[in-house]
N, C-alpha and C positions, 0 to 999 in steps of 0.2 A: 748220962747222955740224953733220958729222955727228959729229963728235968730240963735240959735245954732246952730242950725243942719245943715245949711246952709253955718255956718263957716268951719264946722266939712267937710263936703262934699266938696268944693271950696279947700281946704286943701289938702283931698284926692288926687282931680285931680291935683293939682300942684306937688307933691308929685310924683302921677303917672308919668308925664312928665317928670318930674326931671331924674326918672329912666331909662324912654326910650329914653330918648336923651343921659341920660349917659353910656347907653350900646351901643347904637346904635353907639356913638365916638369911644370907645373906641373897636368897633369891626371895625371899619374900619383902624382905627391906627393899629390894630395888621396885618388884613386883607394886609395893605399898606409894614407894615416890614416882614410878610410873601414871600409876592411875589415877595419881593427885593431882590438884589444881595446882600452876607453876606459880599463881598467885601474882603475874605477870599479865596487865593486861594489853588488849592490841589497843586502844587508843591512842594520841597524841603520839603517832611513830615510833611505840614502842612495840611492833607490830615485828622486827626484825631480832627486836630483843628476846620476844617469845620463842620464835622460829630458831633462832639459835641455841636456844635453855632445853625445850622440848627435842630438837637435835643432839642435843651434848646428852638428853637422860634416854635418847634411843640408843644411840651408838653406844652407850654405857650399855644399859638391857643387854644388846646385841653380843658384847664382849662378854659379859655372863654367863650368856646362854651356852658362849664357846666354852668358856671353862666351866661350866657345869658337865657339859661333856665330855670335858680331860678330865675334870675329877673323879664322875662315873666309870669314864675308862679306866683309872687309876685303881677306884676302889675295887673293881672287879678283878684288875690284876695282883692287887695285894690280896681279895680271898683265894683267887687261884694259886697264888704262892706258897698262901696259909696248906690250902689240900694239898700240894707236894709237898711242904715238909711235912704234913700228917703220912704219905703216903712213905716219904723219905725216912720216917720217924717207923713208920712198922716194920718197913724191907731191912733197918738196920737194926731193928730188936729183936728182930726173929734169930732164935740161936745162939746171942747174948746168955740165955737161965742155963745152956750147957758149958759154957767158959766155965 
């Protein structure tokens, strides 16, 4: 049984990682095309085209940020998980070596 739980936890954490390296790229890729030139310039009435490029890579940013924040919440909730089956994992081993 503890060999389960052990699978179950080891899981968790990879999992966890998984997540915050996946955000963490993918925040600095937007981060990198954020701060970029759109390579759009405003002359000859392309002035709206800009305005709409630099809009579409805000509201992008924006949405990021959101879910950088559900994934943090996320990953915090998988380590909290992790501790109760650690916790879940001694309260049912204890008294198991007398079986």
């Amino acid at each position: 049984m503890t060999a389960d739980f052990e699978v179950v936890r080891s899981e968790l954490g990879i999992q966890r990682q998984y997540l915050d390296v996946g955000v963490g790229t993918v925040g600095s890729v937007l981060e990198t095309v954020h701060n970029a030139d759109t390579g759009v310039q405003a002359p000859h009435g392309r002035t709206s085209l800009r305005e709409l490029l630099e809009g579409a890579i805000g509201e992008t940013h924006a949405l990021i940020e959101v879910a950088k924040a559900d994934v943090q919440s996320l990953s915090w909730r998988i380590s909290d998980l992790g501790y109760q089956v650690e916790e879940l994992d001694v309260r049912l081993g204890s008294g198991w070596e007398t079986l």
